[in-house]
N, C-alpha and C positions, 0 to 999 in steps of 0.2 A: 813163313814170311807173309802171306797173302792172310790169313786170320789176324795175325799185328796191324795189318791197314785197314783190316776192316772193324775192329774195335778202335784205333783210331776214329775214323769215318764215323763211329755211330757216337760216340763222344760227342763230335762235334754237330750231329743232326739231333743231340739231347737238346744240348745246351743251346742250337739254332729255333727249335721249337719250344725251349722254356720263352725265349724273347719275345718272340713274335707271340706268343700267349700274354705276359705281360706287356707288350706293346697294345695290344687289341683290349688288354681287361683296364688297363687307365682309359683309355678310350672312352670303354664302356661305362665305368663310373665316373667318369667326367661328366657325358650325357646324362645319366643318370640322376648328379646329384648338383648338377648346377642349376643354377635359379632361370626360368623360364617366364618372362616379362617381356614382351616386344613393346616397344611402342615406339613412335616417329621418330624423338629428339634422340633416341640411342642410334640410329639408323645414319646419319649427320658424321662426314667425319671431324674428328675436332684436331685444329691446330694451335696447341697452347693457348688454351680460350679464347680463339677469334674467332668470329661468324665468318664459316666459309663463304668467299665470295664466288662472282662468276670468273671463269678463267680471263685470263688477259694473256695476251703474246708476250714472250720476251726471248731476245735476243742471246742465247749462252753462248759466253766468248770463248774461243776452242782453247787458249792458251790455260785454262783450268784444266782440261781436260789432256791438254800437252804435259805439263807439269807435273800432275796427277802419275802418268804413266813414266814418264821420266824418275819420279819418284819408288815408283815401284821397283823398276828398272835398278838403281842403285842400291834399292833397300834389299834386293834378292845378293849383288853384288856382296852385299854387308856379311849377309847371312851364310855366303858360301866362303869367307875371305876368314873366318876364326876356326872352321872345323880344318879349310886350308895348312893354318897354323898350326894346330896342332900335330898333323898327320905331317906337315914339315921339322916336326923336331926327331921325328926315327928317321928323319935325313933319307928322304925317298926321294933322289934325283927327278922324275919324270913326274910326279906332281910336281914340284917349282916350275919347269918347264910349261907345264900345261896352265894354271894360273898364269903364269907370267902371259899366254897366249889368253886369257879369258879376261884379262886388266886389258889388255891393249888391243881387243875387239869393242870392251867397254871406254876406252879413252877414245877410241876415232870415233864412238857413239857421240859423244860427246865433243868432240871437236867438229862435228858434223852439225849436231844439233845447234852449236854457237856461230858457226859459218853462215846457218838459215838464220839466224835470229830469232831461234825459240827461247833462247833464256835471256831475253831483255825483255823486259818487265813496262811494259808502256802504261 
């Protein structure tokens, strides 16, 4: 039994050292064979052809960044609510249960967030 894990084991320290050889040999012909030209105006970052300017202050209003994670927030919702379904059609009592508890920690999310005034939109 211990020789089966260990041909295991060296399978995967082949196939972990073929990588890390092709990771390092693009590397190296990257370096290699890319064109070597310095000069100032490449050095410049560019923003959709406009002459970077000097920085100016600006104010970022948190409600982007409310939103932003509010959105996240629902989209994982999304994402856990169809493999839900599916695992709810061999009729597994205790997932509906447990869903039914991870919708209605995400709806007081949400009734919370509208009680502050996150989601009016000024």
């Amino acid at each position: 039994m211990a020789e089966e894990y260990a041909v295991n084991w060296t399978a995967v320290l082949v196939v972990a050292g073929v990588g890390a050889a092709a990771v390092i040999g693009m590397f190296v012909a990257s370096y290699i064979v890319a064109p070597k030209r310095p000069s100032a105006i490449k050095d410049i970052p560019y923003e959709c052809g406009i002459e970077p300017a000097p920085f100016r202050w600006s104010q970022i209003q948190i409600r982007y960044y409310v939103f932003a994670i509010l959105f996240l927030i629902f989209d994982v919702e999304a994402v856990f609510l169809f493999p839900w379904a599916v695992v709810f059609l061999d009729t597994i009592p205790a997932v509906f249960y447990e869903m039914l508890i991870f919708i209605a920690i995400l709806f007081f999310g949400v009734i919370y967030g509208w009680r502050k005034g996150v989601l009016h939109w000024r």
